[in-house]
DSSP file (Angstrom, degrees, kcal/mol; ACC not computed):
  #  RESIDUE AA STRUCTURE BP1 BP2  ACC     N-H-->O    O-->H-N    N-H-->O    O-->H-N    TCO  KAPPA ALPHA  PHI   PSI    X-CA   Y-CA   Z-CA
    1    1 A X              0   0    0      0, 0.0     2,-0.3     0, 0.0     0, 0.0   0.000 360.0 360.0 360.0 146.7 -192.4   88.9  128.0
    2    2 A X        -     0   0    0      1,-0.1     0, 0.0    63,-0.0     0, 0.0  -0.670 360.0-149.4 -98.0 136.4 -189.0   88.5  127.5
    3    3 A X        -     0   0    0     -2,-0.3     2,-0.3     1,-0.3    -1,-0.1   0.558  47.7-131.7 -71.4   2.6 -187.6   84.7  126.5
    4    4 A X        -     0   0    0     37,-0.1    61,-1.3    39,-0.1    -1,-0.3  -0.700  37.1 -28.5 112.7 175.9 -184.3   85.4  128.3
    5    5 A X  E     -A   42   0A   0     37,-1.3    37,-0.9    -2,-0.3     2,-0.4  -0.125  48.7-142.2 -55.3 163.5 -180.3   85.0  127.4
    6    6 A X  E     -A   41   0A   0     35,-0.2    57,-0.7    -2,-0.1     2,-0.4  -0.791  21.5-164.3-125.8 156.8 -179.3   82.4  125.0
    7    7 A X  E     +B   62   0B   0     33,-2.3     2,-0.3    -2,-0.4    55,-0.2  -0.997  11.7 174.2-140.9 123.5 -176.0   80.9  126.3
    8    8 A X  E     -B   61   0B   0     53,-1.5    53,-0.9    -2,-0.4     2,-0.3  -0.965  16.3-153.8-138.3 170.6 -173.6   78.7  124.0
    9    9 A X        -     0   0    0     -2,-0.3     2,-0.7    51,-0.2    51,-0.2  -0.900  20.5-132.7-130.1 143.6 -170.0   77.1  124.4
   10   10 A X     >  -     0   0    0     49,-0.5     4,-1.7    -2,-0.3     3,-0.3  -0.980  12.0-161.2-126.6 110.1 -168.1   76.5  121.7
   11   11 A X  T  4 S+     0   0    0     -2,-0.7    -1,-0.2     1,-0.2    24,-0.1   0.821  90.2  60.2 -75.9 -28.7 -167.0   73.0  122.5
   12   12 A X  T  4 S+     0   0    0      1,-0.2    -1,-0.2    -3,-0.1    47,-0.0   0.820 112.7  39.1 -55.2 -39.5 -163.8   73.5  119.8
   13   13 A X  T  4 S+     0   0    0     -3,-0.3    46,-0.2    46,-0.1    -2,-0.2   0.625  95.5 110.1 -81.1 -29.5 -162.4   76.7  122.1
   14   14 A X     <  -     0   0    0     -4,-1.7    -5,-0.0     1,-0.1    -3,-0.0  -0.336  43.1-176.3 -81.4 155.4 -163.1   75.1  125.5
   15   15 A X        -     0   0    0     -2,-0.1    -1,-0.1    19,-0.0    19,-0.1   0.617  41.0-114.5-102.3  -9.0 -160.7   74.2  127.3
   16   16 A X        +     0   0    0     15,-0.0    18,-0.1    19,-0.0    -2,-0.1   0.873  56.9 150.9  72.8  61.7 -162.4   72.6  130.3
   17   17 A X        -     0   0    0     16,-0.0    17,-0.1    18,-0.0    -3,-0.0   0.891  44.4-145.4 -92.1 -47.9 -161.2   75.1  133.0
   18   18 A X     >  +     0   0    0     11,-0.1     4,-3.8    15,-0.1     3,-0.3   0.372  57.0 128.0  97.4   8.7 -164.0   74.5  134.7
   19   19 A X  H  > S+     0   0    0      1,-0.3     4,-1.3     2,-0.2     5,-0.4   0.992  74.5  47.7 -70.7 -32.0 -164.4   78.1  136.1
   20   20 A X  H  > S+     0   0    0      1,-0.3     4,-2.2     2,-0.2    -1,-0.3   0.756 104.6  58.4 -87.3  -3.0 -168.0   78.7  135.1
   21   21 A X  H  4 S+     0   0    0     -3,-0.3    -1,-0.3     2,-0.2     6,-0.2   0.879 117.7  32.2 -56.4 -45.3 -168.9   75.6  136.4
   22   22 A X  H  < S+     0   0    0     -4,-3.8    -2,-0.2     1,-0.2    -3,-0.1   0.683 121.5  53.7 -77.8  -9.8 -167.5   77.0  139.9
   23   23 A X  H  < S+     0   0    0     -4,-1.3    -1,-0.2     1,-0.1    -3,-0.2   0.764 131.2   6.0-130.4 -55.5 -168.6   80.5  138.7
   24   24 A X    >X  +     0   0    0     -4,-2.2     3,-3.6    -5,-0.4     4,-1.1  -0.364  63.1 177.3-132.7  60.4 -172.6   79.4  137.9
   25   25 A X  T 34 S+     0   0    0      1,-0.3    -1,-0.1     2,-0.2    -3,-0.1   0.876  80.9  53.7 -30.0 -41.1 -173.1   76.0  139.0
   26   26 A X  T 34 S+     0   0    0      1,-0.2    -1,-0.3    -5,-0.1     3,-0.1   0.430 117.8  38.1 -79.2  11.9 -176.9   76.2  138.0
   27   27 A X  T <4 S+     0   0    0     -3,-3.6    11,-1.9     1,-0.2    12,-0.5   0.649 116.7  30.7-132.4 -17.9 -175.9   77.3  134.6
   28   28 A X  E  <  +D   37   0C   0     -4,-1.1    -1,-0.2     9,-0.3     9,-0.2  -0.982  59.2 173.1-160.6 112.3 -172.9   75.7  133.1
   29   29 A X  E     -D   36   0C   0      7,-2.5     7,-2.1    -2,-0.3     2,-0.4  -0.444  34.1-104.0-101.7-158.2 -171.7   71.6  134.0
   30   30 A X  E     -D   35   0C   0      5,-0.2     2,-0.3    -2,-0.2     5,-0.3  -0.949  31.9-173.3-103.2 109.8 -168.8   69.6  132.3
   31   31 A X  E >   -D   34   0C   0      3,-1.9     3,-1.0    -2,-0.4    -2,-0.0  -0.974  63.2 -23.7 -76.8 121.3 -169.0   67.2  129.9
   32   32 A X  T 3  S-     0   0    0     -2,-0.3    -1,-0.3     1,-0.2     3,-0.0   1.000 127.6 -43.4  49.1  55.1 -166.7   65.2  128.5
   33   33 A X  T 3  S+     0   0    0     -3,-0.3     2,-0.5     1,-0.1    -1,-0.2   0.685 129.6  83.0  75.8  -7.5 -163.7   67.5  129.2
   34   34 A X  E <  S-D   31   0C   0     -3,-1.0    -3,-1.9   -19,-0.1     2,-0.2  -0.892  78.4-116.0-136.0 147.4 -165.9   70.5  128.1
   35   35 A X  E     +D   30   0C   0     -2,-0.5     2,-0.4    -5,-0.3    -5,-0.2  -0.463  31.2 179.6 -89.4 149.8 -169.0   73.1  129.7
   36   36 A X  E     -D   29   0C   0     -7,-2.1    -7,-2.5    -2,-0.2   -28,-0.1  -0.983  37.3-105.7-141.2 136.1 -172.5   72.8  128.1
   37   37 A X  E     -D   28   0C   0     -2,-0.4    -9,-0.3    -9,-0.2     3,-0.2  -0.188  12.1-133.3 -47.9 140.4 -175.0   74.9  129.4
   38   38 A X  S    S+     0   0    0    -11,-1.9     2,-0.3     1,-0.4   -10,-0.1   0.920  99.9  17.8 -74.0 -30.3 -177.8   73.1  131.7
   39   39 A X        -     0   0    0    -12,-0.5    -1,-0.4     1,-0.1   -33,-0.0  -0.978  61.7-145.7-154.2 144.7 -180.1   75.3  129.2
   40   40 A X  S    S+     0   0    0     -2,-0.3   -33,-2.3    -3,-0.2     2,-0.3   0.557  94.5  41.7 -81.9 -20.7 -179.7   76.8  126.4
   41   41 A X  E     +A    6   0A   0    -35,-0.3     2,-0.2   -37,-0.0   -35,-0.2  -0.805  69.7 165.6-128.7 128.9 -182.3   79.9  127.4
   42   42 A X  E     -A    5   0A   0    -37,-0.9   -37,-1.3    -2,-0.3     2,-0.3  -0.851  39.9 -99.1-143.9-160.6 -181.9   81.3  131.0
   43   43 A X        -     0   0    0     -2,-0.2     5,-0.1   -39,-0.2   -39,-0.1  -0.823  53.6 -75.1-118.7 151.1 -183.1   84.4  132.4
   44   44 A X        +     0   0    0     -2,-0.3     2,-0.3   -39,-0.1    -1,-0.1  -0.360  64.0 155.3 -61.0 130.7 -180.8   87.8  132.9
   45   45 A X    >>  -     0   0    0     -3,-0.0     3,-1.1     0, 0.0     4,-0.5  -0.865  53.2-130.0-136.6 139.7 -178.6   87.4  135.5
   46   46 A X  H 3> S+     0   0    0     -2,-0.3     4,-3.4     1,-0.2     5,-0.2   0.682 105.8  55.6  -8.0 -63.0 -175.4   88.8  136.5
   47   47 A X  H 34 S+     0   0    0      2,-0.3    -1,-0.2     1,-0.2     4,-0.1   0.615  99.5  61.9 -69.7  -3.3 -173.4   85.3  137.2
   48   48 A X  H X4 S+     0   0    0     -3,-1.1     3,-0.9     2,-0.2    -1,-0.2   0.947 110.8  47.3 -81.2 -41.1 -174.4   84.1  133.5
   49   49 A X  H >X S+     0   0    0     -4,-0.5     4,-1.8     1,-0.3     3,-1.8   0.919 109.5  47.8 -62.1 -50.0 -172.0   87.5  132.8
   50   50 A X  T 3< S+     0   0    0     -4,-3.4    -1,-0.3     1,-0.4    -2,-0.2   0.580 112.9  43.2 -97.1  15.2 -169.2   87.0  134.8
   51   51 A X  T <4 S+     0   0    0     -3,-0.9    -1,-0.4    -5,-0.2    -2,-0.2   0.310 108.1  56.2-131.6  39.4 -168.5   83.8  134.1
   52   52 A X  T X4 S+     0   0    0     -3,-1.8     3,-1.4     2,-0.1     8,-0.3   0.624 114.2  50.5 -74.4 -50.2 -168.9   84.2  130.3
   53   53 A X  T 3< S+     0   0    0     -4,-1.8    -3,-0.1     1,-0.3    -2,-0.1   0.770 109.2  52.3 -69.3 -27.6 -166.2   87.0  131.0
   54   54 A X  T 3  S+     0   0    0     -5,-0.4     2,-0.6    -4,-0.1    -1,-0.3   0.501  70.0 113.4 -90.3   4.7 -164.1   84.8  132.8
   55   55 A X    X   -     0   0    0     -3,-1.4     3,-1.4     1,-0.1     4,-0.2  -0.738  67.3-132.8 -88.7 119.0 -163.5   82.1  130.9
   56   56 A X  T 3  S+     0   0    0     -2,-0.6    -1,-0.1     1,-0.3    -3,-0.0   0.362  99.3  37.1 -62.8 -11.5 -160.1   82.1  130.1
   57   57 A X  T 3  S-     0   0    0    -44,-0.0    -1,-0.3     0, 0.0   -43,-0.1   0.369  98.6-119.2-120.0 -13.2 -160.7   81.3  126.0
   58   58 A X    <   +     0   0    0     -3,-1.4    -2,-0.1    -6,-0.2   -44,-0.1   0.769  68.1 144.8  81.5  22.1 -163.9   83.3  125.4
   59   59 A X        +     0   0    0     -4,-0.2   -49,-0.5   -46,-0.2     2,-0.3   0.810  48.8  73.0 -76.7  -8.5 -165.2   80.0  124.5
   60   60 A X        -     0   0    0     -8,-0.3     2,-0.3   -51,-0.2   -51,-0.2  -0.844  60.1-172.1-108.3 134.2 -169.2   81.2  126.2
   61   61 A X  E     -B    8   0B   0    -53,-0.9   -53,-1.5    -2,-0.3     2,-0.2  -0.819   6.3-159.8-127.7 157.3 -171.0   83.6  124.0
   62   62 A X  E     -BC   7  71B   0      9,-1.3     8,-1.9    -2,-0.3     9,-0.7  -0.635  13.7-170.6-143.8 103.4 -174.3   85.0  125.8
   63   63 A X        -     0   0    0    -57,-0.7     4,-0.4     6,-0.3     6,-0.2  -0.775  14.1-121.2 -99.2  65.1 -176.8   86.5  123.3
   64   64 A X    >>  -     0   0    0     -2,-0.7     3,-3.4     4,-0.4     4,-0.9   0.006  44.8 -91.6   4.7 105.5 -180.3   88.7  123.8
   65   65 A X  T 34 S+     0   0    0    -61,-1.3    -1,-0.1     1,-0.4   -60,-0.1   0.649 136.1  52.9 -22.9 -47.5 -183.8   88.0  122.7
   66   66 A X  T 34 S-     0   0    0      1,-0.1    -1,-0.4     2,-0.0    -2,-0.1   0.549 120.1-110.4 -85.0  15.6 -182.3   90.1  119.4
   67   67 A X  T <4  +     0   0    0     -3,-3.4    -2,-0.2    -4,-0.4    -3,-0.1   0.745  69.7 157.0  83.3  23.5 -179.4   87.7  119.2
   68   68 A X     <  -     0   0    0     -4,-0.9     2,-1.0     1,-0.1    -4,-0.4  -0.430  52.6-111.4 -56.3 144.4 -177.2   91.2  120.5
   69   69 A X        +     0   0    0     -6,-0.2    -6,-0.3     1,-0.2     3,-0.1  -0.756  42.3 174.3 -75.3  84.8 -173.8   90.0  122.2
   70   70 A X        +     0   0    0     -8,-1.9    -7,-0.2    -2,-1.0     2,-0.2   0.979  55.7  36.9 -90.9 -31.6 -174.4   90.9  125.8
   71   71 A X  B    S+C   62   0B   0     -9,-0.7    -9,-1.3     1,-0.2    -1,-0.1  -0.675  87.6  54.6-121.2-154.0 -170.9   89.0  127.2
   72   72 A X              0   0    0    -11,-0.2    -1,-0.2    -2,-0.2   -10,-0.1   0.924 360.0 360.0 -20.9 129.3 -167.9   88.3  126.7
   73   73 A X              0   0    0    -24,-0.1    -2,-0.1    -3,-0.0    -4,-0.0   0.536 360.0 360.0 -65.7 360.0 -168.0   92.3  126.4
């Protein structure tokens, strides 16, 4: 069975745009001025990708069970 995505933010690069909040609400809040993942492990979905892709600084990395780069492409 597969564990999932791993999702990180690089709190140094964000800028607090807020898009992937508006992009995956269930996946990404703000804190402090910056997005943190609600969990660190999610399950493949689509919205985790587009708002990795969209974030204006590349500051969201989204990773594979083999730690593979699946966004930002």
């Amino acid at each position: 069975m597969s564990a999932g995505w791993r999702i990180a933010v690089d709190a140094g690069r964000c800028i607090g745009s807020g898009g992937c909040v508006g992009m995956a609400p269930a996946h990404f809040r703000l804190e402090s001025g910056a997005a943190t993942p609600i969990a660190a492990t999610v399950e493949p979905t689509e919205t985790v990708i587009d708002a990795a892709e969209s974030c204006p600084v590349e500051a969201i990395t989204v990773r594979d069970d083999d730690g593979d780069l699946v966004a930002p492409a």
